[in-house]
C-alpha positions in Angstrom: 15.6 -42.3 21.5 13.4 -44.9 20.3 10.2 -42.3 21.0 12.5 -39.8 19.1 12.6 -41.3 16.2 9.2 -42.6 16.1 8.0 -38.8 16.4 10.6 -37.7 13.6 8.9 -40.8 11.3 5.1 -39.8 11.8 6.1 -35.8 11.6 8.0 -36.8 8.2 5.4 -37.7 6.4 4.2 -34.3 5.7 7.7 -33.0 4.8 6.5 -32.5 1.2 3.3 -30.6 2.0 5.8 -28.5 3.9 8.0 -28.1 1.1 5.2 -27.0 -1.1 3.7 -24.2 1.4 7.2 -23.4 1.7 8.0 -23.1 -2.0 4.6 -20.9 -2.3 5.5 -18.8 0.4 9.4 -18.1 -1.3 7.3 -17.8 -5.2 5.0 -15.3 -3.6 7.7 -12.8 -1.7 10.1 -13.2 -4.7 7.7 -11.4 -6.9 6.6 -9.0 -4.3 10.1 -8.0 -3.3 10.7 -7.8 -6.7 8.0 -5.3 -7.2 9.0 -3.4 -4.3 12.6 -3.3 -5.1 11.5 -1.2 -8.9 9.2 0.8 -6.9 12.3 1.8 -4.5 14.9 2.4 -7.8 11.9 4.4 -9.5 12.2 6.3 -6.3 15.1 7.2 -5.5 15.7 8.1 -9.4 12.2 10.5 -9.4 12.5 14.1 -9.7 10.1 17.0 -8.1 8.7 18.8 -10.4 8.1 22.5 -9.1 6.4 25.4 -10.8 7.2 29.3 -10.5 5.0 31.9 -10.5 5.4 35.6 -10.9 7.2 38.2 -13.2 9.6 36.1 -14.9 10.9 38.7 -17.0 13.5 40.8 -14.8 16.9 39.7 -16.6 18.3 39.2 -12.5 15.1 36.1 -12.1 15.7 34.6 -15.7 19.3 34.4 -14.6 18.8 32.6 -11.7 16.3 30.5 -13.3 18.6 29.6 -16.0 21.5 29.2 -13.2 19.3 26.7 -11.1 18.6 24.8 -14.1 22.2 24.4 -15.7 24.6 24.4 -13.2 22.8 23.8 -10.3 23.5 20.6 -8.7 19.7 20.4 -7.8 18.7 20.0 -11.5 19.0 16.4 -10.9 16.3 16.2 -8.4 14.0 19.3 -8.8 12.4 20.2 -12.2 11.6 24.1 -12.6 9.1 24.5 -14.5 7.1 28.6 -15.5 3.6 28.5 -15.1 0.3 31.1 -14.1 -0.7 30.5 -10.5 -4.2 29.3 -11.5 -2.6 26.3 -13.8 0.1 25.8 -10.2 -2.3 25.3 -8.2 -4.7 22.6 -10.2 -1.3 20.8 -11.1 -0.5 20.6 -7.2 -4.2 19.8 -6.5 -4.0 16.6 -9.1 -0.8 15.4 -7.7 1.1 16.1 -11.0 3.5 18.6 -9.5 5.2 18.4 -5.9 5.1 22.2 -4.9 4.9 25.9 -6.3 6.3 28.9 -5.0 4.6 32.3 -6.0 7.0 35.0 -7.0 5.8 38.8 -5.6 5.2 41.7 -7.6 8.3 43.9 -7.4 10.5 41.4 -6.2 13.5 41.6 -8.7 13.1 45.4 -8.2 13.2 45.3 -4.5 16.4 43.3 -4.9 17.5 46.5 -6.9 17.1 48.1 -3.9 18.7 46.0 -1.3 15.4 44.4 0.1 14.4 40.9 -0.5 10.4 40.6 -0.7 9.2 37.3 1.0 8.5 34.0 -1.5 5.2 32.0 -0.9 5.9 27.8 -1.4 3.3 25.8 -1.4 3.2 22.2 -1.3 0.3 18.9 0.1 0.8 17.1 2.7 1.6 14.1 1.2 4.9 16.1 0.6 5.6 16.2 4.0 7.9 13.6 5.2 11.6 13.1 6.4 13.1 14.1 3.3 10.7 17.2 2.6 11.8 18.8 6.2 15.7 18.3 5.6 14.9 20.6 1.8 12.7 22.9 3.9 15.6 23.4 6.5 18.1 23.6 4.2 16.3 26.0 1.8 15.7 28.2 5.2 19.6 28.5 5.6 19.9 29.6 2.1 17.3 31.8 2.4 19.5 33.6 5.3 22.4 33.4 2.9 20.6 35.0 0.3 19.4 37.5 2.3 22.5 38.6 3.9 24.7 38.8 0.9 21.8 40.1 -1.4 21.5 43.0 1.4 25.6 43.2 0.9 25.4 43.4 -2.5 23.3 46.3 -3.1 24.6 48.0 -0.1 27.8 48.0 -1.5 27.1 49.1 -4.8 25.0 51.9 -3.6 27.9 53.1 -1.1 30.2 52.9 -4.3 27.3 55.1 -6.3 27.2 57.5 -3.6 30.8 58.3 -3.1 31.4 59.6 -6.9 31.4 56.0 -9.0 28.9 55.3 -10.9 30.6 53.8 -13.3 32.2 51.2 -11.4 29.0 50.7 -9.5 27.3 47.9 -11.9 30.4 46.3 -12.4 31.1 45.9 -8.7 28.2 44.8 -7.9 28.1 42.3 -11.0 31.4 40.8 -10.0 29.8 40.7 -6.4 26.9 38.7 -7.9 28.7 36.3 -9.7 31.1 35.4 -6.7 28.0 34.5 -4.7 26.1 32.9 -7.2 29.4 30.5 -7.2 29.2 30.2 -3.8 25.3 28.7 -3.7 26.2 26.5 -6.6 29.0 25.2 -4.9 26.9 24.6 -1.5 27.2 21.0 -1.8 30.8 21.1 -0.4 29.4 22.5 2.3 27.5 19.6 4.0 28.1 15.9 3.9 25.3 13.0 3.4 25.9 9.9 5.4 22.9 7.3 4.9 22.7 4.8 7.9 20.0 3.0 6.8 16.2 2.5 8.3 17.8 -0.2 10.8 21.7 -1.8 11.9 22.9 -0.2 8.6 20.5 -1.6 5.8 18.1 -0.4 3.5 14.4 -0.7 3.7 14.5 -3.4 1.0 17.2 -5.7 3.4 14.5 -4.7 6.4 12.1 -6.1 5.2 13.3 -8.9 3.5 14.8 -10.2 7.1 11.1 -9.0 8.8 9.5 -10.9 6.1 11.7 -14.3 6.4 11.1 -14.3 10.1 7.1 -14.2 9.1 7.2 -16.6 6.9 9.2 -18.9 9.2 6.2 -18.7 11.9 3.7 -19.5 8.6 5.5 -22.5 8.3 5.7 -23.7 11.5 1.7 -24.1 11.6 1.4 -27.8 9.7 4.0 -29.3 12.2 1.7 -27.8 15.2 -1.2 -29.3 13.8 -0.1 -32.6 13.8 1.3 -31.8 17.3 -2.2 -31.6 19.0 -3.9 -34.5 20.4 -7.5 -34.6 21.6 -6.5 -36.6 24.9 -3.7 -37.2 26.8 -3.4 -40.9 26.6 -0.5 -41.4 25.2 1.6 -39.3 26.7 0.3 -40.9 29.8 1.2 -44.3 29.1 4.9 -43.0 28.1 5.2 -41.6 31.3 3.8 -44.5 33.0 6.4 -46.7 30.9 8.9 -44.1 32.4 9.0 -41.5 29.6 7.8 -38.4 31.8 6.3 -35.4 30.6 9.7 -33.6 30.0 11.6 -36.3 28.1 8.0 -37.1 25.8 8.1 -32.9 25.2 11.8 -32.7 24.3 11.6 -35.6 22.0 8.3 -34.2 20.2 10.3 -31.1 19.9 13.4 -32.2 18.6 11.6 -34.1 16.1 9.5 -31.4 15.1 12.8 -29.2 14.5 14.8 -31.6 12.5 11.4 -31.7 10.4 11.1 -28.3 10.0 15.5 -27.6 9.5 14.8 -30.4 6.9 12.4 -28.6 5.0 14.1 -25.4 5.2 17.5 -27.0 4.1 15.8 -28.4 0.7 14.4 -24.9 0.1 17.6 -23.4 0.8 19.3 -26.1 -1.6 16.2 -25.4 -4.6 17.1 -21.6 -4.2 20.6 -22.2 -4.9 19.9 -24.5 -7.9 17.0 -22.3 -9.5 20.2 -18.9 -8.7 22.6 -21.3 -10.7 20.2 -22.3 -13.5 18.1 -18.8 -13.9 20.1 -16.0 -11.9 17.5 -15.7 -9.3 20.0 -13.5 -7.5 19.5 -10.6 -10.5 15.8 -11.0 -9.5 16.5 -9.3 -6.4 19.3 -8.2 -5.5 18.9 -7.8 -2.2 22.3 -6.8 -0.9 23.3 -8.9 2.0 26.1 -12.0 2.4 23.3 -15.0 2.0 25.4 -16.9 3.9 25.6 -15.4 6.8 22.0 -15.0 6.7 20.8 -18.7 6.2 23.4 -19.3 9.1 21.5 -17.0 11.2 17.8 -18.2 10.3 19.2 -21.6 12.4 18.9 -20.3 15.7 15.6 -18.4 14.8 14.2 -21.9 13.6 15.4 -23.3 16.9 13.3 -20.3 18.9 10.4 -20.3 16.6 9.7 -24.2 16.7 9.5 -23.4 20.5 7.5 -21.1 20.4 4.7 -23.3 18.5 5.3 -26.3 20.5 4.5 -24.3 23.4 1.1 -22.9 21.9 0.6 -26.7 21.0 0.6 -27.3 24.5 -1.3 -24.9 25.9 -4.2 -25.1 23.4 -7.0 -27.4 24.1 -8.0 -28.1 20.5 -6.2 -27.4 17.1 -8.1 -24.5 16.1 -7.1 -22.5 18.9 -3.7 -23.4 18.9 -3.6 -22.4 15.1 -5.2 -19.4 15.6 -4.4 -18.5 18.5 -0.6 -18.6 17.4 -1.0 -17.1 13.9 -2.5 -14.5 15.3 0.0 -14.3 18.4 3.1 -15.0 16.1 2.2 -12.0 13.4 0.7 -9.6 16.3 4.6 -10.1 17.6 6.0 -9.4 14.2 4.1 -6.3 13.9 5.2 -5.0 17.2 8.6 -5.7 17.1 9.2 -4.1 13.5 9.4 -7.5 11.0 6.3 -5.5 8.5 7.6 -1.7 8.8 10.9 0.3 10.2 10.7 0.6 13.8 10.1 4.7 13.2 7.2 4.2 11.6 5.6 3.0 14.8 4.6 4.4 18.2 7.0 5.2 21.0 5.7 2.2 23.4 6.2 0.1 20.4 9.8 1.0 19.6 10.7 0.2 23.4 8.6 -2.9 23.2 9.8 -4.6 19.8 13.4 -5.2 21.1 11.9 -7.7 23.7 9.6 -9.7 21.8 11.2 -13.1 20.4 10.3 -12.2 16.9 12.5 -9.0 17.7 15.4 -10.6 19.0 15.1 -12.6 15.9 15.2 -9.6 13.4 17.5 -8.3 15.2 19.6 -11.5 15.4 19.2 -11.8 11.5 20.4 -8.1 11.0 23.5 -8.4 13.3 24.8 -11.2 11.7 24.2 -10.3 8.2 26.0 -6.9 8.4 29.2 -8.5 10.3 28.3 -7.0 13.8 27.7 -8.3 17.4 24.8 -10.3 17.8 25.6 -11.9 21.3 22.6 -9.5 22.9 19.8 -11.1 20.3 21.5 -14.0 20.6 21.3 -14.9 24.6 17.6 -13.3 23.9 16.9 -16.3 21.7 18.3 -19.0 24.2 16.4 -17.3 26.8 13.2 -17.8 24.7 13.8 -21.1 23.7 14.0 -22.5 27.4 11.0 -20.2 28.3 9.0 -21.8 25.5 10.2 -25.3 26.3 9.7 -24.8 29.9 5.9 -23.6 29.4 5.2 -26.7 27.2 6.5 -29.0 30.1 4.7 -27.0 32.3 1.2 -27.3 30.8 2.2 -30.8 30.3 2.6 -31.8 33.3 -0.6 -29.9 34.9 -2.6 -31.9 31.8 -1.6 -35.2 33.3 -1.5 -34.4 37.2 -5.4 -33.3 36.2 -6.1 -36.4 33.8 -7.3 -34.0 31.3 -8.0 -35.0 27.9 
């Protein structure tokens, strides 16, 4: 106990250099997440602007072009706009436009007839994403719609000209038109939209913000390990020759080092509160998750990351490989295991790996309990890597001492 608190004493005194990383660290992502959170609304408000070429002057295309942009619910994502080929394709080649489909010769008169002529779209690849192949497949199925009740359509009216009616031809087919024009308007109704989220229900903005937390929480951790490695081994020799062995001296040191580093976080966590109270930090970002339940959660992550750099204190011979080395260890984890993008963005191998990396066990830890589902999975994970940690530190202890290193 007495060794305890004599650790907790000498690791205290740099409590407020850790509060000031730690406040740079919260000043910094605040006005990035900030940033990212109107890049997202800009986003998801933005409209693609596509241009038609062809004959726009059959009064069947001008309809349809007036239908699409009146009634259509698509008018509130997709701009139409009539331009020359030549000016469509320097427009797509600047960026300034998303796509441009190229009308054929002939092609309202061909409907005339029954026969649909094909439509050339072109887009960039920079167009090509998850989004971009849902509009592609769904404009194929329209397509097939459109092809199949055009072809009904003019079939029709032709079997009513042939047979004797000529005057009730247009009109049949007009009413004919109208119902089916109706009927791709109204295509919404057919499909619903259920968004899931990039990961365990949340938004990329919550995502991040977790992954982020978790790497700054392994930033912050680097002071305390500096202070944690020695040059020799003397002292912890003479504790354990005054019968403090190498697994008592290590649990002290770490316990210290985590009521340090719980400290700092819980005067961070209080400053938060009191700068939300004075200046609405929370209309800064509105991040969307119970804060609560997510400082509750970052507890256990502490625990497990306070672990992990005691271990690489251990195991280093000198502080600038154990800083490096676990900087660069720590953030190589946090890549892998999804804490800087959504899991799909990375490979296959990756995916499978992240979920058994600490720093994945953490996110996913963090994620569970925010959104009010079962974390017990991350959670043994944790305690597992806690004692694995803990245990490699005593370890390498223990070897340093049975060798007399220094």
């Amino acid at each position: 106990m007495r060794y305890f608190l004599l650790e907790w004493k000498r690791l205290s005194k740099i409590l407020v250099f850790l509060l000031l990383i730690a406040a740079l660290l919260v000043s910094i992502s605040l006005v990035v997440f900030q940033q990212l959170s109107d890049l997202t609304k800009n986003d998801r408000n933005a409209t693609f602007t596509i241009s038609v070429v062809g004959n726009t002057d059959s009064r069947l295309f001008s309809a349809g072009i007036a239908a699409l942009k009146t009634m259509d619910p698509s008018r509130y994502s997709i701009d139409l706009q009539l331009t020359d080929e030549e000016t469509a394709e320097a427009q797509l080649r600047r960026g300034q436009i998303s796509a441009y489909v190229v009308i054929p010769k002939g092609f309202s008169q061909a409907a005339d007839r029954g026969e649909l002529l094909p439509i050339a779209y072109y887009s960039t690849t920079s167009t090509i994403d998850i989004s971009a192949l849902v509009r592609e497949e769904m404009t194929k199925v329209i397509e097939a719609v459109v092809q199949q009740s055009q072809k009904g359509v003019f079939g029709g009216e032709r079997l009513v000209w042939e047979n004797g009616y000529k005057n009730l031809a247009v009109a049949k087919a007009n009413q004919l038109n109208l119902k089916y024009i109706n009927f791709i308007i109204g295509r919404t109704g057919m499909y619903k939209t259920k968004i899931t989220g990039v990961s365990y229900g949340m938004d990329l903005m919550q995502h991040l913000f977790i992954g982020v937390s978790i790497m700054l929480l392994c930033v912050l951790a680097i002071p305390l390990l500096c202070l944690l490695v020695r040059r020799d081994n003397s002292l912890v020799r003479l504790l354990s020759a005054n019968g403090i062995g190498p697994a008592r001296s290590a649990l002290c040191e770490y316990l210290a080092m985590l009521l340090v580093f719980l400290s700092a976080l819980f005067l961070v966590a209080a400053a938060c509160y009191g700068a939300n109270k004075l200046y609405g930090l929370a209309e800064l970002l509105d991040v969307g998750i119970d804060l609560a339940a997510y400082a509750r959660a970052l507890i256990p992550v502490s625990i497990m990351i306070c672990a992990f750099a005691f271990a690489a204190s251990e195991l280093s011979g000198n502080l600038l490989s154990a800083v490096t080395g676990y900087f660069f260890f720590s953030m190589g984890l946090c890549y892998i295991s999804g804490c800087m993008y959504p899991l799909y963005a990375l490979p296959k191998p990756l995916q499978d790996a992240a979920a058994f990396t600490p720093t994945g066990a953490a996110r996913a830890f963090v994620a569970l309990s925010v959104t009010g589902a079962d974390a017990l999975v991350p959670a043994l994970t944790l305690c597992l890597y806690v004692i694995l940690f803990l245990g490699v530190a005593v370890l390498a202890r223990k070897i340093k001492l049975s060798k007399g290193g220094a």
